[in-house]
C-alpha positions in Angstrom: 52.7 107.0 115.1 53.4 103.2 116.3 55.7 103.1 119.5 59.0 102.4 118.8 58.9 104.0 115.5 61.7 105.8 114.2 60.4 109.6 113.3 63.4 111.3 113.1 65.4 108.7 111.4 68.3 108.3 114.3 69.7 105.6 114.9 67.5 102.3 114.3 67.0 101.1 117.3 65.2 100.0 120.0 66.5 99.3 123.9 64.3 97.3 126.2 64.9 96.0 130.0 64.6 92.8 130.8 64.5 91.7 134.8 66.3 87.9 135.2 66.7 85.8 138.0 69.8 83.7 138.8 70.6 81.2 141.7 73.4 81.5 144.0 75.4 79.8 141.4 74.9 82.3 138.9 73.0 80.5 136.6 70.1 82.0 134.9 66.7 80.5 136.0 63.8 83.2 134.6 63.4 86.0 133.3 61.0 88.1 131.9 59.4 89.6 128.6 61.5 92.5 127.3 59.5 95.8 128.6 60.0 99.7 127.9 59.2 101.9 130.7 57.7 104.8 129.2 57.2 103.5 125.0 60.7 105.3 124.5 62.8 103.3 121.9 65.8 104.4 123.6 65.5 103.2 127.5 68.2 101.9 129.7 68.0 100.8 132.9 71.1 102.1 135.2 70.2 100.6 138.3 68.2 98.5 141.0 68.1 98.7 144.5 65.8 97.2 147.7 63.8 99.9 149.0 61.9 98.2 152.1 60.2 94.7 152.2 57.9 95.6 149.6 59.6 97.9 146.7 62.5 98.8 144.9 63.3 101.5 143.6 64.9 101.7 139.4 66.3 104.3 138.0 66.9 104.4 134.6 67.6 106.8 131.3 65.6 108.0 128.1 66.5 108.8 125.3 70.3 109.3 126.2 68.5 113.3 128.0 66.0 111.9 130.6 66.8 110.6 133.6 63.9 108.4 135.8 63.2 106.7 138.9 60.4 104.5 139.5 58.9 102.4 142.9 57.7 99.6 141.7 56.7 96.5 144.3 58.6 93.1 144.7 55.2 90.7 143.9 54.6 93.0 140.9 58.6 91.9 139.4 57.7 88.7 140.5 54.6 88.2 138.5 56.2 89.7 135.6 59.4 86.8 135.9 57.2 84.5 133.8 59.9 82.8 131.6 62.0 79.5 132.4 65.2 79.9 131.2 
């Protein structure tokens, strides 16, 4: 089976995250590639927050059942906030 197939024929479709970037103005300046967490079609992020000087923590749902939280390190979002706006 492909990731992000549909093999119980719910609902069709798919719900990545995204992490963007804005000035203090608001205005969009990157972002990055839409991700899935865990290859679920059904992910949604619920929240972000600063951990310490190197992490954050993300929580986030799966599959409208599942709830997550992940660490994940400030160079590592930064590396993955590729695209100009």
């Amino acid at each position: 089976m492909k990731s992000h197939e549909n093999p119980f024929n719910h609902k069709d479709a798919v719900y990545l995250s995204r992490f963007v970037y804005w000035d203090s103005e608001w205005n969009i300046k990157k972002t990055s590639s839409p991700f899935s967490f865990l290859d679920g079609r059904i992910e949604f992020t619920t929240g972000l927050d600063h951990l310490n000087e190197k992490d954050v923590i993300i929580t986030f749902g799966m599959c409208d059942s599942s709830a997550f939280t992940v660490r994940m390190t400030k160079s590592l979002i930064e590396k993955l906030l590729n695209r100009l706006w």
